[in-house]
N, C-alpha and C positions, 0 to 999 in steps of 0.2 A: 417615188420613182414608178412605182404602179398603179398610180392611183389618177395620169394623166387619161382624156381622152383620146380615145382610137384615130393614129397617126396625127394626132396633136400635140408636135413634143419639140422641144427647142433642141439647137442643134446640141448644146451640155445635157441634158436630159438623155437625148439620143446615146450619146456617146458614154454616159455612166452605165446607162441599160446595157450597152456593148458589152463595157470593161466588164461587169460583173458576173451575167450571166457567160461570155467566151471566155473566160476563167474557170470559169465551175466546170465547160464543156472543155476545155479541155486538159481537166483533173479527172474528171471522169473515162476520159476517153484514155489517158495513161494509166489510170489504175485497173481499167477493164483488162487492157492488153497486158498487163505487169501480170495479174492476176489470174486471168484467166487465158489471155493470147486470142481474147477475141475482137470484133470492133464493135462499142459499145454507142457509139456518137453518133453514126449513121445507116444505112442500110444498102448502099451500094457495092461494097464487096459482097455483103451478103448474097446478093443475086447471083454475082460470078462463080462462089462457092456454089451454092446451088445447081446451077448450070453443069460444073464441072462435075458433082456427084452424078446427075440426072444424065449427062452423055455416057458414063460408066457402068452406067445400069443400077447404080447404089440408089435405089430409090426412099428407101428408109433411112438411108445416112442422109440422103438429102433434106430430110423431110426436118430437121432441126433449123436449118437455115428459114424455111418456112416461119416455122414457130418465132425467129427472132424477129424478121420483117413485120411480123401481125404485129407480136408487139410495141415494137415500134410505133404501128398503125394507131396500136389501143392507145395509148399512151395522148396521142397526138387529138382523137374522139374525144375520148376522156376532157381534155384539157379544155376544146372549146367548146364541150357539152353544160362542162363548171362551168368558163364564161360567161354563158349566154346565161342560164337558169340566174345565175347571179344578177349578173347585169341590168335584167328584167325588175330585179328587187332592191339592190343595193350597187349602182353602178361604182360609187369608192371601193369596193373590197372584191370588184366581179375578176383581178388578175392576180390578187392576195391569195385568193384559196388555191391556185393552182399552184403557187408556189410554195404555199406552206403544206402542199400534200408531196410536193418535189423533195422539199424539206425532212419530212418526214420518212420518206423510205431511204434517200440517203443515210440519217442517222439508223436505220433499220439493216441497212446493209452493212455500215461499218462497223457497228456492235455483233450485232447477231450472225452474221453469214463467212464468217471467216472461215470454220471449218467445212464449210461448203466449199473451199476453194476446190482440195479434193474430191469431197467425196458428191459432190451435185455442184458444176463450177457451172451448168446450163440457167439454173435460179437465179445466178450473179448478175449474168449476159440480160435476163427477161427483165429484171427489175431496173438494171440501170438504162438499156435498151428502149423500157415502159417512160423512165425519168427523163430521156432525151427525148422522146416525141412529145412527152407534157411539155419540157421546156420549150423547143423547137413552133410547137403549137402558139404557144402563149406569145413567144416575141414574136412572131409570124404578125399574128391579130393586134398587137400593140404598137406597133410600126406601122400595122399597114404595109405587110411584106418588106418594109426597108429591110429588116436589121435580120440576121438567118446568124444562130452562134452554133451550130454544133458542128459541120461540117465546113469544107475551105472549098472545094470545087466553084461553086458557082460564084463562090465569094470573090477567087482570083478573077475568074472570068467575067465578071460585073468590072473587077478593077482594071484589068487589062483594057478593056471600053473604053473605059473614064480616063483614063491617061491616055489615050489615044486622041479622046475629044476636047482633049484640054489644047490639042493642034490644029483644032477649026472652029471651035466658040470662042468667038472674042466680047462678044458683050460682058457688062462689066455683072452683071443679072446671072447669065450662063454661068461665067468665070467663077462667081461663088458658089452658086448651086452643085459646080462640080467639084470645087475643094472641099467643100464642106461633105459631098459624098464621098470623096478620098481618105478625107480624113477618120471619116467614120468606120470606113471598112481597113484602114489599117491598124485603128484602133483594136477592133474585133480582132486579126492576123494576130498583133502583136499580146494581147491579154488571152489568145487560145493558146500561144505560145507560150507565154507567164506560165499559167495554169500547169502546164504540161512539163515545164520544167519543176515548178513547187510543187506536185507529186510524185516525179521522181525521185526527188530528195527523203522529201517523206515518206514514199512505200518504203524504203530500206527498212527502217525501223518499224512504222506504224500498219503496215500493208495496209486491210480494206480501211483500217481505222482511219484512214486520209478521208476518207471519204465524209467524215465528222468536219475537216476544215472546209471541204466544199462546202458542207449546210452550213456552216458559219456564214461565209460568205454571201450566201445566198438572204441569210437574215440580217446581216447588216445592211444589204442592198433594200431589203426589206421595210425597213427601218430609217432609207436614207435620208428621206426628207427630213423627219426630228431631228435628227444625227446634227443635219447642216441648222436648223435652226436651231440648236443647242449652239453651236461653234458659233454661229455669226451672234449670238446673245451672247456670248462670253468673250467676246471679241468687242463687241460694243460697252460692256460694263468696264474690259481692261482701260478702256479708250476713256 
């Protein structure tokens, strides 16, 4: 699944990448808020917080909103810095390492940063924060700007378009180029939604430790291609 090239992806490729990663985005994005009551997916509230301390004159309480947009920022550098450097040497594995470092602090935040929820819950916010602009980054570049999982805003507003222009494209050419972008973006809606319900269930019990099933998922997306050629071999040997 990450191992196609840049914006070279069948419309089932497209649509796995969706499922996977706006599931992770939005397990994340619930367990941020469960956990800490901040938003961990994007950076647009952040700003308005911001704002609203800085007209108050709270210039130091503002100044944490700061800290989580850079993040975010890092996060996003970071991701298509790996890229590239990769890409240059090893084009198979140049969208691998960014999600296996995705991977990685996930399992680092679900194990280790629990009692942070307390007593530092600002660590939580910067590392998942860091996690959504790597992802964010990564599918960005591997689409080709199609596919955007962490956030809905622009998401809606691209759909809102596209069912509008499904009422004056009538070639038969348009007509699929626009279902097949319909279909892809409510894929994303509908698995950011998934996500966001299968961590509510699970913070009850597990809190940051959900965040263990996002890296899961993230590694079997990982892994998909073998996965399916594993099934379709054992599906031909049943046969």
């Amino acid at each position: 699944m990450f191992r196609h090239r840049i914006g070279k992806r069948s419309l089932e490729t497209s649509i796995a990448l969706a499922s996977f990663l706006s599931c992770v985005a939005g397990m994340v994005n619930v367990v941020g808020f469960l956990a800490i009551q901040k938003l961990t997916t994007n950076v647009t509230g952040h700003f308005a917080f911001f704002i609203e301390e800085f007209d108050q004159l709270k210039f130091w309480e503002g100044l944490i909103y700061i800290y989580y947009i850079l993040f975010f920022l890092l996060g996003a550098f970071i991701s298509n810095t790996i890229i590239e450097v990769v890409y240059r040497k090893a084009k198979r594995y140049a969208f691998s390492v960014p999600i296996l470092l995705e991977i990685a602090l996930l399992i680092y935040a679900g194990l280790f940063l629990q009692p942070s929820i307390h007593s530092n819950p600002d660590i939580i916010a910067f590392i998942l924060l860091f996690t959504m602009g790597l992802q964010n980054a990564l599918v960005t570049k591997i689409s080709a700007a199609v596919i955007r999982t962490t956030h809905l805003t622009g998401l809606f507003t691209d759909l809102g378009i596209e069912l509008s222009q499904l009422f004056f494209y009538n070639s038969p050419e348009q007509k699929k180029q626009l279902t097949d972008s319909i279909k892809l973006r409510f894929t994303i809606i509908f698995f950011f939604f998934i996500g966001g319900v299968i961590a509510g269930i699970f913070y009850n019990t597990f809190v940051l430790k959900t965040l263990l099933l996002a890296a899961a998922i993230l590694f079997v997306g990982l892994l998909w291609k073998n996965i399916k050629l594993l099934f379709y071999d054992y599906r031909t040997i049943k046969k």
